[in-house]
C-alpha positions in Angstrom: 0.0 0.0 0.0 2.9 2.3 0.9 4.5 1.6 -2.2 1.7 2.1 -4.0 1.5 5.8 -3.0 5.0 6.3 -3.6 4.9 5.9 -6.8 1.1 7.8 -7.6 3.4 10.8 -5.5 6.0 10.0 -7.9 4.0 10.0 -11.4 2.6 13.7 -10.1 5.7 16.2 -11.0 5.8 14.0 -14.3 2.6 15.0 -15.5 3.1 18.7 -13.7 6.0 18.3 -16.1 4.3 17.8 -18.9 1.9 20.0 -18.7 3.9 23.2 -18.1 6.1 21.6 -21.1 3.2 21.9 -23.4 2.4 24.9 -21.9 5.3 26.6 -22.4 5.4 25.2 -26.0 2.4 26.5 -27.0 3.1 30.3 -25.5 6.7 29.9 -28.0 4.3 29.1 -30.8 2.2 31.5 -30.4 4.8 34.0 -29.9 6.3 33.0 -33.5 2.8 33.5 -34.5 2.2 37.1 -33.4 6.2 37.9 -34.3 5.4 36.7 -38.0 1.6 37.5 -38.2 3.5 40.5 -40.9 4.4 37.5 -43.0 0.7 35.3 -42.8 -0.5 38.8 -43.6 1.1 39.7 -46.4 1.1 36.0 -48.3 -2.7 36.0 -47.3 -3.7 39.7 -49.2 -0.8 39.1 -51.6 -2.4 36.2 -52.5 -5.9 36.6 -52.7 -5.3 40.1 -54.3 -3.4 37.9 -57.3 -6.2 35.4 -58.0 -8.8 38.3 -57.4 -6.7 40.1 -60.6 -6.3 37.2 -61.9 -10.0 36.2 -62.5 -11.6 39.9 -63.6 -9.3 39.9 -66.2 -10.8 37.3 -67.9 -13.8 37.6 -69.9 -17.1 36.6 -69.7 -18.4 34.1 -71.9 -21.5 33.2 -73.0 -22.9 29.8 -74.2 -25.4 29.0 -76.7 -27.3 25.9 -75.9 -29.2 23.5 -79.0 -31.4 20.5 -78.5 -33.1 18.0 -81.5 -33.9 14.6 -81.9 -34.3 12.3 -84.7 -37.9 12.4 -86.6 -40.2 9.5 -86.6 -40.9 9.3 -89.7 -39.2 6.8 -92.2 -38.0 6.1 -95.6 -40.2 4.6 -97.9 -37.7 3.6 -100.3 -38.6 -0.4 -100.5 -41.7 0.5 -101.9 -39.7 2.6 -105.0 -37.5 -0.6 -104.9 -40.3 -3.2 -106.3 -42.4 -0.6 -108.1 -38.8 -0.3 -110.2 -37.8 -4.3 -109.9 -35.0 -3.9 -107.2 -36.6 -6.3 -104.8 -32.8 -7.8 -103.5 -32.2 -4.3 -102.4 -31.8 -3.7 -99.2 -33.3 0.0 -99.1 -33.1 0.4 -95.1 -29.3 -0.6 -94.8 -26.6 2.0 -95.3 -26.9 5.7 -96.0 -30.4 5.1 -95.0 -29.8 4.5 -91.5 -30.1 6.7 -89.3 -28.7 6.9 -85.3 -27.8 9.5 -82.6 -24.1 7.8 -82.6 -23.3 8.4 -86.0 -24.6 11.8 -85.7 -22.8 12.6 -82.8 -19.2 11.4 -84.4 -20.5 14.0 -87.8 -20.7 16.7 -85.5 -16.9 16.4 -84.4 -15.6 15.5 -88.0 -13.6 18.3 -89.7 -16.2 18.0 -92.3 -18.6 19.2 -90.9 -16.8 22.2 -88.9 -15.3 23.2 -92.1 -19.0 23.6 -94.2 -20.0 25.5 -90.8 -16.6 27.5 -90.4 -16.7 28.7 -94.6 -20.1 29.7 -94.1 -20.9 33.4 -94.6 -22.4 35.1 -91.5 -22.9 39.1 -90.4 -21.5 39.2 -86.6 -21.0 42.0 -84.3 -18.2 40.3 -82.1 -18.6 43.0 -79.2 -21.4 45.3 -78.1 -18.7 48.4 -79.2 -17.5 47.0 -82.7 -19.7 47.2 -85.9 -21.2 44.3 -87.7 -19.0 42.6 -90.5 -19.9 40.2 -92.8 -17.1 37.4 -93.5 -16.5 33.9 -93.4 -17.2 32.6 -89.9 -13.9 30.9 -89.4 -12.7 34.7 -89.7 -14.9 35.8 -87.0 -13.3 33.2 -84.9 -9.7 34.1 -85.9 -10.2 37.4 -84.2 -11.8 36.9 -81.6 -8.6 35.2 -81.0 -6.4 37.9 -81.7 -5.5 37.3 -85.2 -3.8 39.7 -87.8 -6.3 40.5 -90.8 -3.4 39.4 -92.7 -4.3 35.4 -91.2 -7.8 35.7 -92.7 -8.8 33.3 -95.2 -9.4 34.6 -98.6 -11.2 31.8 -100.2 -13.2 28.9 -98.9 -12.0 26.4 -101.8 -9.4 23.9 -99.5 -7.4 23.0 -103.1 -5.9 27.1 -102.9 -5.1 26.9 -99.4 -1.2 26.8 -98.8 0.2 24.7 -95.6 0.2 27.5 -93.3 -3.5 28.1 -94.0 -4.3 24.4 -93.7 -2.3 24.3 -90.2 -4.6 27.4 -89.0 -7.8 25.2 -90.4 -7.2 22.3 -88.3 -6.0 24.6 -85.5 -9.3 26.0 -84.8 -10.9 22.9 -85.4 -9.3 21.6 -82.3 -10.3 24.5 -80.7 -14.2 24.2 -81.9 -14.2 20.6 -80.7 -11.8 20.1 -77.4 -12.7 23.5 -76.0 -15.8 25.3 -77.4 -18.1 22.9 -78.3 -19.6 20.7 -76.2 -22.6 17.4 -76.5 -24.5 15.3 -74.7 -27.2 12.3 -75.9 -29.7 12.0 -73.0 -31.1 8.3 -72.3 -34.4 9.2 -74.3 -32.5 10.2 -77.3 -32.4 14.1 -77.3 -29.2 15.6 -78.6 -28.1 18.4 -76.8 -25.2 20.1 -78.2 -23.9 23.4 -77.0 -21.3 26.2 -78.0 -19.1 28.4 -75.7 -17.5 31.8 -76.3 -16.8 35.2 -75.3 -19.0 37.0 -78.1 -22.6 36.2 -77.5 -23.5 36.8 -81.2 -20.7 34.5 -82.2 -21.9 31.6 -80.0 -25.7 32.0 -81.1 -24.6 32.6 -84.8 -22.0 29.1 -84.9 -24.0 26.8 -83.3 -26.8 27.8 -85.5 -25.0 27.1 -88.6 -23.0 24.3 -87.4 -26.8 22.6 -86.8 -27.8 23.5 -90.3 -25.1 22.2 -91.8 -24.8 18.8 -90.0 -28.6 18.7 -91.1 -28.0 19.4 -94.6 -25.0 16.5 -94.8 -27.0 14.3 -93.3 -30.7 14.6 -94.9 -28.4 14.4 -98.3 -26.4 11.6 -97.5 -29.2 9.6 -95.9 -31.7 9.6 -99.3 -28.6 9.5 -102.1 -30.2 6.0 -102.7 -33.7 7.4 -103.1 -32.6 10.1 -105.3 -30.8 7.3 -107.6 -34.2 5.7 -107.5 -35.8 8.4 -108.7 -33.0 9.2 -111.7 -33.2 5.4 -112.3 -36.8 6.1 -112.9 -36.6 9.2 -115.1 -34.3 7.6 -117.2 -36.4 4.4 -117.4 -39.4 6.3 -118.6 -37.5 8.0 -121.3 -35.8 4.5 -122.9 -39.7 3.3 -122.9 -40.9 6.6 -123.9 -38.9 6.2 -127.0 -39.6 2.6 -127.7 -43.0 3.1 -127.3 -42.6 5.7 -130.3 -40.9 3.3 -132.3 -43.3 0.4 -132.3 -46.2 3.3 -132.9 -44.6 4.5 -136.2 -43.7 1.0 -137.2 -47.2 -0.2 -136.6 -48.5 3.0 -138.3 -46.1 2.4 -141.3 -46.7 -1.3 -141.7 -50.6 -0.6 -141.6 -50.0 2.5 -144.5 -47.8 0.2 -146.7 -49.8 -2.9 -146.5 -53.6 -2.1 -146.6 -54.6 -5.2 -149.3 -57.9 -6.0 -149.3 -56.8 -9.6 -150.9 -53.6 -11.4 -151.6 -51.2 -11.7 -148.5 -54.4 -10.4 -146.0 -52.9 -13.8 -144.0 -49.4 -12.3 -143.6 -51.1 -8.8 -143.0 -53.2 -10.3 -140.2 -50.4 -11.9 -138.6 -48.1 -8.9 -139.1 -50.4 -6.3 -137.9 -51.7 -8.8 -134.8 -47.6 -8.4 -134.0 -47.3 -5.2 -133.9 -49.9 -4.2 -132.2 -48.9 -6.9 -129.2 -45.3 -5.2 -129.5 -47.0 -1.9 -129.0 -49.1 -2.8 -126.2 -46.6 -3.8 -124.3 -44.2 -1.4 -124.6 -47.2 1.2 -123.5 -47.7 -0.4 -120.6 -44.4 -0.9 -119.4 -44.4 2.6 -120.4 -47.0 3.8 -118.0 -45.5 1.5 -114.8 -42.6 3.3 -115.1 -44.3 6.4 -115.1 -46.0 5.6 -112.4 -42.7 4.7 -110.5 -40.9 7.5 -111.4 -44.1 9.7 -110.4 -43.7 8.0 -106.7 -40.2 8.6 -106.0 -40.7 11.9 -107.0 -43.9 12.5 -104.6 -41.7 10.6 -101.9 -38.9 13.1 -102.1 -41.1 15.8 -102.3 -43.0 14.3 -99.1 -39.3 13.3 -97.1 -39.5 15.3 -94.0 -36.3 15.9 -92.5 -34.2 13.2 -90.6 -33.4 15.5 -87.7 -36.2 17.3 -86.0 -35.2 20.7 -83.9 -36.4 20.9 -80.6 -35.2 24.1 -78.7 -32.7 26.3 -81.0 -30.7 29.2 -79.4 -32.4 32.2 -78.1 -31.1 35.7 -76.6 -30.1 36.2 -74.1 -27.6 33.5 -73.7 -26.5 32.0 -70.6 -23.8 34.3 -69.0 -20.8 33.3 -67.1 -19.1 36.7 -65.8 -16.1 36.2 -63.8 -16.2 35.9 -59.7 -13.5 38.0 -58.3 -15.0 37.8 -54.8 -14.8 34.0 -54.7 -11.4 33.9 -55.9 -10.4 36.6 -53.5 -11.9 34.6 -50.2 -9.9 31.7 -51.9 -7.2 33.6 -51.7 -6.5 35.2 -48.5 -7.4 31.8 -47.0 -4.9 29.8 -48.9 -2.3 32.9 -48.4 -3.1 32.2 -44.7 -2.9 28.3 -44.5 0.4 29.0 -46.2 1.7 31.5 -43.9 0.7 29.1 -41.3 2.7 26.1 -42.4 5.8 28.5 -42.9 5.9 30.0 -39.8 5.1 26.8 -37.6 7.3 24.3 -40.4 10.0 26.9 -39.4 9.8 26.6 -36.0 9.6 23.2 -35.4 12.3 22.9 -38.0 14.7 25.0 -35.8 13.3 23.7 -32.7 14.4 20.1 -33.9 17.7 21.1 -34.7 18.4 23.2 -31.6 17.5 19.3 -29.5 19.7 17.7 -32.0 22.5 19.9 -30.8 22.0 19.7 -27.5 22.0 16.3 -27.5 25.3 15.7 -29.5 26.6 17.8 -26.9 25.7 15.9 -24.1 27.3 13.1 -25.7 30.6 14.5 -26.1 
């Protein structure tokens, strides 16, 4: 029992120890703390002042925002296929199909940013500039800072030279890594949108860059309608004119051979011929005009393949830049900085100042 309360007596200047050594460490902290508060000061305003610069200086940008699906309405181009013969065609299979993936790869192919970029539009880049009216890849090029001297002159790709063709597929990396941005939701609306610092250039590009991926692929999607409906036109025409062959060869035979007696056998026979021939070349005649006369009603009647939901509207979203956010940033990262200075550089010398003392000891 005695020995017991030695040693509780012992353990109590120990922890008294302790405790006045934290103490005491603490007060030396805190006194580095208020002798370099200057320093936590100055990294915290210099600091948040920078990324408070930093962020006004940037402009505001403004995003156009697009949104279409695909139309319900199909093809009829196997019915043109047996009304013309071509029942082992498969009309639905290639350029006639249509899907939101193949769609979404056009809109990033240069193809398709070059018929948008060598389009002709009238932007005002800026509230304080005038309206111009050039090729929309020009518009771009100054908005990034270009010399009129980079503009393109033509919009025929065989006259550009190399450095022209480098600036081409310069800003179509641009367009598609940076600007332009889409998105297929899990019902099938494509939503495609368009990001820049002039409002009127964002509203005008993704305009024409929908138009034109529309054109491409409404064109490319009936080519094997269309050659229906030339195959037609020309079919007509070859009957057309055989059917005026066997007329005037039934009309001559009839003229020249008119005999009331000798040969009326032959006559009969030859006139019975003729007139067969010419029957039948009428009415294969008249079903190929009634083919052609369908594929012409069905490309008159073709709606379009892509049906717009929501186009662009003013005003566009705005994003202005946050100085005030990136100032509280700021100051509090200048601070947490200071902080870890100050205290590394104390327990840094604190650490070597023990060091010392104990190689001392030891020698």
């Amino acid at each position: 029992m005695e020995q017991q309360t030695n040693t509780t007596t012992a353990q109590q200047p120990e922890s008294s120890f302790s405790l006045l050594e934290i103490w005491q460490t603490v007060k030396a902290y805190g006194w580095v703390l208020i002798k370099f508060s200057w320093l936590i000061a100055g990294l915290s305003i210099g600091l948040g002042y920078y990324l408070y610069q930093r962020k006004i200086q940037q402009s505001t940008v403004y995003t156009a925002t697009l949104t279409f699906m695909l139309s319900e309405d199909n093809v009829q181009q196997g019915v043109l296929g047996n009304l013309l013969g071509f029942r082992g065609m498969d009309m639905n299979s290639g350029n006639g199909s249509i899907n939101l993936s193949k769609l979404e790869e056009l809109l990033m192919t240069r193809k398709i940013s070059q018929m948008a970029l060598f389009h002709r539009a009238t932007i005002r880049l800026y509230p304080d500039q005038s309206e111009r009216e050039d090729f929309i890849i020009n518009h771009y090029l100054r908005l990034k800072g270009y010399p009129e001297s980079a503009m393109f002159k033509t919009d025929s790709l065989d006259l550009f030279s190399r450095s022209e063709n480098e600036r081409l597929l310069s800003v179509h990396g641009q367009i598609t890594r940076e600007g332009l941005k889409k998105y297929i939701s899990p019902s099938g609306i494509f939503n495609m949108n368009f990001t820049s610092t002039s409002e009127e250039f964002a509203y005008e590009f993704l305009n024409v860059l929908y138009n034109q991926l529309d054109s491409y692929y409404f064109e490319s999607s009936i080519r094997k309608q269309k050659l229906l409906a030339e195959a037609a036109e020309t079919r007509c025409a070859k009957l057309k004119g055989e059917v005026v062959t066997a007329e005037n060869a039934y009309a001559d035979y009839k003229n020249k051979n008119n005999r009331a007696a000798a040969g009326q056998h032959y006559d009969g026979i030859q006139t019975q011929y003729l007139a067969r021939d010419l029957q039948v070349k009428m009415e294969a005649y008249f079903s190929a005009v009634r083919a052609a006369e369908a594929a012409q009603v069905a490309l008159r009647e073709q709606g379009q393949l892509i049906e717009l939901i929501d186009p662009p509207i003013y005003p566009l979203a705005m994003n202005a830049p946050n100085g005030f956010v990136h100032l509280m940033l700021g100051l509090l990262a200048g601070a947490v900085l200071g902080l870890v200075l100050v205290l590394g550089g104390k327990f840094a010398y604190d650490f070597i100042q023990k060091e010392a003392a104990k190689n001392a000891q030891k020698k």
